[in-house]
N, C-alpha and C positions, 0 to 999 in steps of 0.2 A: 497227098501231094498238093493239091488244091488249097488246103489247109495252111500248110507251110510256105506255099505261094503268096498269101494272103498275107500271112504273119512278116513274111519279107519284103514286099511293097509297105504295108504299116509301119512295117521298121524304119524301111529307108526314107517315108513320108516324114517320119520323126525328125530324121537325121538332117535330111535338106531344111525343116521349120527351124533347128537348132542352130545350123549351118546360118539360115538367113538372118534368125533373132541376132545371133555371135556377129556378123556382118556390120547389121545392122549398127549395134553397141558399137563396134570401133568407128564405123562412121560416125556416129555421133559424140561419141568420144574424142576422136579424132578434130571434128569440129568446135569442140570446147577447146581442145588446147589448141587450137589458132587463135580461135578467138580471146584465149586468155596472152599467147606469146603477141599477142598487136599491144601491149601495155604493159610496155617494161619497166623495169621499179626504177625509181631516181631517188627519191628524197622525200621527206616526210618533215610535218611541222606538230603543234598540238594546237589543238582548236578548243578552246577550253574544256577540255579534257577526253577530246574526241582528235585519235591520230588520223591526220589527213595525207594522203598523198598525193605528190604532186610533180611535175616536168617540167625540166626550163630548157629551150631551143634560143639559138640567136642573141644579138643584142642590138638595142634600139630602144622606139618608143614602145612600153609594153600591151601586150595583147594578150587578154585571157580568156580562155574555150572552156565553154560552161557545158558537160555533156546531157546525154539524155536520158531517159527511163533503163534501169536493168543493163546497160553498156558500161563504158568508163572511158574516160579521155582517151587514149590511144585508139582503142575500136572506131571511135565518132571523130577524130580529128586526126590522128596518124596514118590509118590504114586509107581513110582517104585523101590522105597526103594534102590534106589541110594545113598541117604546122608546115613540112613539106613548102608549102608553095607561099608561106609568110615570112619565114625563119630569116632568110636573107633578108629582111627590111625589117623587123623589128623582133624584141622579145619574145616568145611567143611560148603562153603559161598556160600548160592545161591542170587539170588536178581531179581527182575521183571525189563525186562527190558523197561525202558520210553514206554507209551502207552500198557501196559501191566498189568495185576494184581493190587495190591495194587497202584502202583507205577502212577503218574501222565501220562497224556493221551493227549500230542499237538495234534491238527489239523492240520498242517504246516510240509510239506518234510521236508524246511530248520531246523527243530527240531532233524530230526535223523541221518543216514549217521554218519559219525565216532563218533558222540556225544555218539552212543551206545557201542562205546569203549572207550568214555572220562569218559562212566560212571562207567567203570571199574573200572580205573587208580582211581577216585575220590574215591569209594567207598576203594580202600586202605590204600589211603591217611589219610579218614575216620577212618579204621582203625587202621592204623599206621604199615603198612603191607609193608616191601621194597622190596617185593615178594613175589610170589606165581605162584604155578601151574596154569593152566587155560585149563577149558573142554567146549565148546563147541556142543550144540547140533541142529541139523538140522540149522534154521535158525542160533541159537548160535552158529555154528561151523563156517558159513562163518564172523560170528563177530571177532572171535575168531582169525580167519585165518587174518585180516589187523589187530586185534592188535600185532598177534607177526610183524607183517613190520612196524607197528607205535613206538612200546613200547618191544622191546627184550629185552635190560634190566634188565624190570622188572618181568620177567618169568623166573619161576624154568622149566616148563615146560608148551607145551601144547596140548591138544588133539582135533582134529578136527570129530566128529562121527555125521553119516548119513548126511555129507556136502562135499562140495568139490571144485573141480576149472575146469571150461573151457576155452579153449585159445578165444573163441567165445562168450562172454556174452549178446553178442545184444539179441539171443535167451530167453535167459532166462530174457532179463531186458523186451521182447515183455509181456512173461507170467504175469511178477512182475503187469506191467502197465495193463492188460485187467481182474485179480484180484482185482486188485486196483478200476477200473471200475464197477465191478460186484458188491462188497461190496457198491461204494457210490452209485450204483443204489437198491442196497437194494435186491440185488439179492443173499447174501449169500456166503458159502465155497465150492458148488460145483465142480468148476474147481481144486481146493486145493482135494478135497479128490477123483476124477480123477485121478489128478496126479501123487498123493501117491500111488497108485494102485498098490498091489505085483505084482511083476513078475513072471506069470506062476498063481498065482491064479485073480480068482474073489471076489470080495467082493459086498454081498447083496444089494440091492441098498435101502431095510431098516436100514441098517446098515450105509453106506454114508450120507441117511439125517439124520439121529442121531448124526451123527459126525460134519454134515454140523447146523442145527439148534443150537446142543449142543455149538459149537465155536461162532455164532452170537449172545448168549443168554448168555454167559459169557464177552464179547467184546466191547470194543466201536470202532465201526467199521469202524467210518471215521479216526481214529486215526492208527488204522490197514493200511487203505489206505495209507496213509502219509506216513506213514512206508515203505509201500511198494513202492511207488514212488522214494526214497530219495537209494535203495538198488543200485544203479549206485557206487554211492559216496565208498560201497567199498570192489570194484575190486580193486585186487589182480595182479601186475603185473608180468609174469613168472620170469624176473631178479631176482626180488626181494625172489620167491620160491628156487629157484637153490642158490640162498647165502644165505640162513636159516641158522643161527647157531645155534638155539634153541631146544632143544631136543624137539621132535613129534612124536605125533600116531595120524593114520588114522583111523577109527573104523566103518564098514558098516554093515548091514546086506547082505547075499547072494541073497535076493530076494527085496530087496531096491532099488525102480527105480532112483535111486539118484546114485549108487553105480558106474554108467562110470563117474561120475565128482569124487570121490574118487580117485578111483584107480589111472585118472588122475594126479592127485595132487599130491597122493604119489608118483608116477614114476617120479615127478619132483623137489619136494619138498626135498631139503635137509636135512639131520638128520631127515627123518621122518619112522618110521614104519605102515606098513599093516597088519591091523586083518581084518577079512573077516568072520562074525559069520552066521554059518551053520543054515539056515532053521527061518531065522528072516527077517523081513521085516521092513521097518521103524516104525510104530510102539511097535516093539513089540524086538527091539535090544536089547534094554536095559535092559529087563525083564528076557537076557540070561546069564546063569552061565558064558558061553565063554567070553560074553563081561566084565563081573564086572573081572572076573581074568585078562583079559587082560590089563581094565584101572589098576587093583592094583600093576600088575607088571611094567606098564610104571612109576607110580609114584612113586614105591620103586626104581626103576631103577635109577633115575633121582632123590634122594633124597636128598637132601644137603650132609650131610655127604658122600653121594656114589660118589658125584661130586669133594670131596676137597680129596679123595683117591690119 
């Protein structure tokens, strides 16, 4: 009796681990496809010979949303009702960029690196846009930041938010490349959602693999790699910040561990301004009143008509 006691608790222990592992999966499952229905397919261009895809909201002066790491324009700019809260004053163009969302996905460094600001230029081209503002975010911002040194020009404006510049990038190309590692080892976003860690709080570390599982289950991940390998290609040289002629904003959260290569940037950066939004963290900038006022004021600021005054 005893015996089969035993055999029947082990069973059921089974059954409940099955139970939770099953649970679990649709949870996370479940969080991949939100996070994929927040970026709905619109339209697509070729970027020499790389298909991009891309959103148009609004009409006006245009405004294009550069997203971040392992996301895609709608996740970083729609879900937080960033196009949302543009759309009525101007254009408002987000796009996936290469190896990201809709948009095609190399396996090849040689794929990314400035190509992720040639796909800018193209997509205007596309459009038939002889400029436009340009925002920038986390990863997007340091895109952001070598297309105004490749293409000033062609910028009304541009804002660089929860990104920035160090005089030392060897540091951070170590991290790019031992990310790059972890993912083709199949090891996940871990070290990515480390990183992001606010300053001064904790985050759950149920919460981390959610964010971690949620990103490799929306991803193709050797492409993410790729990506991250090719991020040398663009550094930002300080010359080139101190001759900025481009009207800029800087845009961080206060507890954004990203936020010393900001301010950085700005104390260097010509024509640039500091916003510094109270009690947000990287992810959660964007979702504050301070920062939407503050990107609304730079673009009014910097609006064609306010420029030919």
């Amino acid at each position: 009796m005893r015996k089969k006691i035993l055999l029947l608790a082990a069973f059921g222990l089974a059954l409940a681990l099955v139970a939770v592992g099953i649970l679990a999966m649709m949870g996370f499952g479940y969080t991949a496809y939100r996070l994929a229905a927040m970026n709905p397919e619109y339209a697509y261009f070729d970027s020499d010979g790389v298909r991009i895809h891309y959103t148009v909201d609004g009409v006006g002066t245009p405004v294009i949303l550069v997203h971040g790491l392992a996301i895609n324009g709608g996740l970083n700019f729609r879900e937080r009702d960033v196009v949302g809260a543009l759309k009525d004053d101007y254009q408002v163009i987000t796009l996936d960029n290469r190896g990201h969302g809709h948009s095609d996905k190399p396996h090849s460094p040689a794929s990314y690196g400035v190509n992720l600001c040639d796909d800018i230029i193209r997509l205007m081209y596309h459009l038939q846009l002889d400029q436009a503002h340009v925002l920038g975010y986390s990863m997007g911002g340091f895109i952001v930041l070598k297309l105004a040194e490749l293409y000033p020009d062609r910028l009304l404006s541009f804002a660089c938010c929860a990104a920035g510049w160090t005089p030392r990038p060897e540091e951070e190309f170590d991290f790019f490349q031992a990310l790059a590692d972890e993912l083709d080892a199949g090891r996940g976003y871990g070290m990515l959602s480390e990183r992001l860690t606010p300053i001064g709080r904790e985050v759950s570390r149920r919460n981390r693999l959610r964010m971690s599982v949620g990103l490799w289950l929306i991803n193709d991940n050797k492409a993410i790699a790729a990506l991250l390998r090719s991020m040398p290609a663009l550094v930002v040289e300080e010359t080139a910040l101190r001759q900025n002629e481009v009207p800029a904003l800087a845009l961080v959260g206060d507890r954004d561990p990203l936020r010393p290569f900001t301010e950085k940037m700005a104390e260097i950066t010509a024509n640039m301004t500091l916003t510094i939004v109270p009690d947000a963290d990287h992810m959660s900038t964007l979702r504050r009143t301070v920062a939407i006022d503050a990107i609304k004021a730079h673009l009014q600021r910097h609006a064609p008509e306010a420029t030919m005054r």
